[in-house]
C-alpha positions in Angstrom: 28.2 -12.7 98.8 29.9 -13.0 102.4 26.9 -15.0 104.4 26.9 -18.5 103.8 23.6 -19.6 102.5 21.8 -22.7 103.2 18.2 -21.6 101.9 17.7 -22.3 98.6 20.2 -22.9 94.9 21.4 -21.2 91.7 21.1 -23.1 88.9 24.3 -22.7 86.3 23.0 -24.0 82.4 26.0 -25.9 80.8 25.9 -25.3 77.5 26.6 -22.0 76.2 26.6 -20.5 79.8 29.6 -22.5 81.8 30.7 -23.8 78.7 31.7 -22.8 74.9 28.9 -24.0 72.6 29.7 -24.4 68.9 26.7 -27.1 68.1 25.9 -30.1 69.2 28.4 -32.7 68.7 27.8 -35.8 70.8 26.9 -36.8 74.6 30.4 -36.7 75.0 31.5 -33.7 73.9 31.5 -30.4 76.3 33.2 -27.4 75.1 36.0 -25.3 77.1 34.9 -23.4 80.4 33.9 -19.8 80.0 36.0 -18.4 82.6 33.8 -15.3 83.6 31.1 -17.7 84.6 33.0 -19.7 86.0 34.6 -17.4 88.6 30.8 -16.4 89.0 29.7 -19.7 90.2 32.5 -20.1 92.4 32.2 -17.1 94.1 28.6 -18.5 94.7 30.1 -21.6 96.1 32.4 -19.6 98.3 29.9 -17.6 99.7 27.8 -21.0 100.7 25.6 -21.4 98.5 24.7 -24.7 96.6 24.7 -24.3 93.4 23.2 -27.6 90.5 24.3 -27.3 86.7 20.6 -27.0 85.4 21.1 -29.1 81.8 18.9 -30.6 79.3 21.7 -33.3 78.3 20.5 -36.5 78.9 16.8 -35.8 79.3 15.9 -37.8 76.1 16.2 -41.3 77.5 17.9 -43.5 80.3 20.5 -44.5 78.4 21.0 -40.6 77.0 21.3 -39.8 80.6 23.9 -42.6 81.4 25.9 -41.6 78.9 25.9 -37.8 79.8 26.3 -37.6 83.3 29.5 -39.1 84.3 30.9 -36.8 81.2 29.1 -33.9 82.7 30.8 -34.8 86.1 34.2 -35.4 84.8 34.1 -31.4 83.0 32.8 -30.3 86.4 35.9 -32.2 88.2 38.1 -31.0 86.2 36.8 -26.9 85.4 35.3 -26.2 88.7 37.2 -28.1 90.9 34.2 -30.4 92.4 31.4 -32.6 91.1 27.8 -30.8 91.5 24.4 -31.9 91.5 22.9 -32.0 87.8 19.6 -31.3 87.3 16.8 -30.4 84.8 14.1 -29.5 87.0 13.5 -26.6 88.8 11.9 -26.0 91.8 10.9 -23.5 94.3 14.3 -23.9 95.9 15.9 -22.2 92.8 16.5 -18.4 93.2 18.5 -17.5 90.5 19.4 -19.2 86.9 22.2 -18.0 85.1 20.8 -19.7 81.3 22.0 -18.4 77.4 18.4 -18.7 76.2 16.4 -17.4 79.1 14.5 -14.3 78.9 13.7 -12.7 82.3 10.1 -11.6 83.2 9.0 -9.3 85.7 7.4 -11.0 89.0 3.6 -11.0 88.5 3.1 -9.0 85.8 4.1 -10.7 82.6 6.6 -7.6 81.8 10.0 -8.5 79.7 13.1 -7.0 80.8 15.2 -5.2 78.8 18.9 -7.0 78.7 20.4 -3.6 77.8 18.3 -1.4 80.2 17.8 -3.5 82.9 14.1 -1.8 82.9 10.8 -3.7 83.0 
């Protein structure tokens, strides 16, 4: 991860990937920072690349999403050291998404991968 890259993001989920998730308990409330992903999206950010925490807080209403993003921008202030772009859209901009409930699929082919295995 040494060339800065301009080309593209990597989408970080909040909850339950960057941070603890014990249940939902509010707008408000964001659990502590799980520090391996953590150090993985700033060495992301180090190496240039932009990087959105991909979130489906505050998707339910305007006022939902009022009330959710400064919070969500104060835990980025004060975990990852800067404010990033929030976002629950992707696009063909995103190459990568780091995401608890995600299951990856094989390009084309409608294949599963195996989280232990790595294999298609």
């Amino acid at each position: 991860m040494s060339v800065a890259h301009t080309d593209g993001w990597i989408g970080f989920d909040l909850d339950g990937t960057l941070a603890e998730y014990r249940g939902w308990r509010g707008c408000q409330h964001i659990g502590p920072p799980i520090p391996a992903m953590v150090a993985r999206l700033k060495q992301y950010r180090a190496a240039g690349w932009q990087v959105k925490i991909f979130t489906a807080r505050g998707t339910a209403s305007a006022e939902e999403r009022a009330e959710a993003l400064p919070c969500i921008e104060r835990w980025c202030e004060e975990h990852l050291g800067e404010v990033l772009p929030i976002t629950n859209v992707k696009d063909y901009q995103m190459v990568r998404l780091y995401d608890d409930r995600a299951v990856q699929v094989e390009k084309n082919t409608g294949r599963l991968y195996d989280a232990i295995s790595g294999a298609a």
